[in-house]
C-alpha positions as CSV (number, residue, x, y, z in Angstrom):
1,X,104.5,104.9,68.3
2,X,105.9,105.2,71.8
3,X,106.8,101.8,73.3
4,X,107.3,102.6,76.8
5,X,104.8,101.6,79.1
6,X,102.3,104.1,80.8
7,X,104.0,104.3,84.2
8,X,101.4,106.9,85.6
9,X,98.4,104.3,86.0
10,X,100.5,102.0,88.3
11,X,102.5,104.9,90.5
12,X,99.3,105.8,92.0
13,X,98.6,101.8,92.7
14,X,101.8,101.5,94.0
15,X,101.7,104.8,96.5
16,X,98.0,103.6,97.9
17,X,100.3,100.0,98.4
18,X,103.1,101.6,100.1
19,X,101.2,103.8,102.2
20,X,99.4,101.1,104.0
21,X,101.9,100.5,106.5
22,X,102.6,104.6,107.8
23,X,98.5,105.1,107.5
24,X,98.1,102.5,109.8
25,X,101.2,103.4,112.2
26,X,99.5,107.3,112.3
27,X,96.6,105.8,113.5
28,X,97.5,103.6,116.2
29,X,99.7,105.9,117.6
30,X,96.6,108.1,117.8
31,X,94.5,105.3,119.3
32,X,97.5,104.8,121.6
33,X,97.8,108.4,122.8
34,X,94.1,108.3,123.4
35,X,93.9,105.0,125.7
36,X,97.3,106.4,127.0
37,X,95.7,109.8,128.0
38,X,92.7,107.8,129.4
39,X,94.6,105.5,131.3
40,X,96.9,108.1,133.0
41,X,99.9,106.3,131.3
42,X,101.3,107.7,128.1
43,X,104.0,105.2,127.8
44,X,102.0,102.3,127.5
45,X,99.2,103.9,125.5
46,X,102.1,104.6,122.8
47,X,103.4,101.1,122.8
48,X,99.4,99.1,122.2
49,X,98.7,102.4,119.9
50,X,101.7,101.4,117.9
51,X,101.2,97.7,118.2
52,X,97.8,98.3,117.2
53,X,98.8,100.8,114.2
54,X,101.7,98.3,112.7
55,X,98.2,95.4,112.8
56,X,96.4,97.2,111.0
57,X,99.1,98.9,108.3
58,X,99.6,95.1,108.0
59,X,95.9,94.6,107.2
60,X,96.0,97.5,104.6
61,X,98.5,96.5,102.6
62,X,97.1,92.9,102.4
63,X,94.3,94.6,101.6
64,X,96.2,96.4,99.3
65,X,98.0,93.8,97.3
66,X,94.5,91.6,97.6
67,X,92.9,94.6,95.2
68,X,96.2,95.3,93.4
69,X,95.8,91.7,92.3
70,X,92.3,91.7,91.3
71,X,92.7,94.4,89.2
């Protein structure tokens, strides 16, 4: 019998995990570009959008490590 463990369960736990953080940066910066757009100033669109985007990668990977946890 093979003793090593079955790494290819976990590596796809593990990339949902990691990719909490970039998800959630893509879509703030798109929120951000949107309100910047709307409000006739890019620049500070980009910096909420991103501010809201690193919130909520925050949120998924608690989210994340709150499922990873349970199972």
């Amino acid at each position: 019998m093979n003793d090593t463990p079955d790494e290819t369960s976990n590596t796809s736990k593990n990339d949902s995990y990691a990719a909490g953080l970039p998800m959630g940066i893509a879509v703030g910066i798109a929120i951000g570009t949107a309100l910047g757009i709307a409000l006739d100033n890019l620049a500070i669109g980009l910096g909420l959008g991103l501010a809201i985007g690193a919130g909520l990668g925050a949120a998924f990977m608690g989210w994340g490590a709150s499922k990873k946890k349970d199972g």
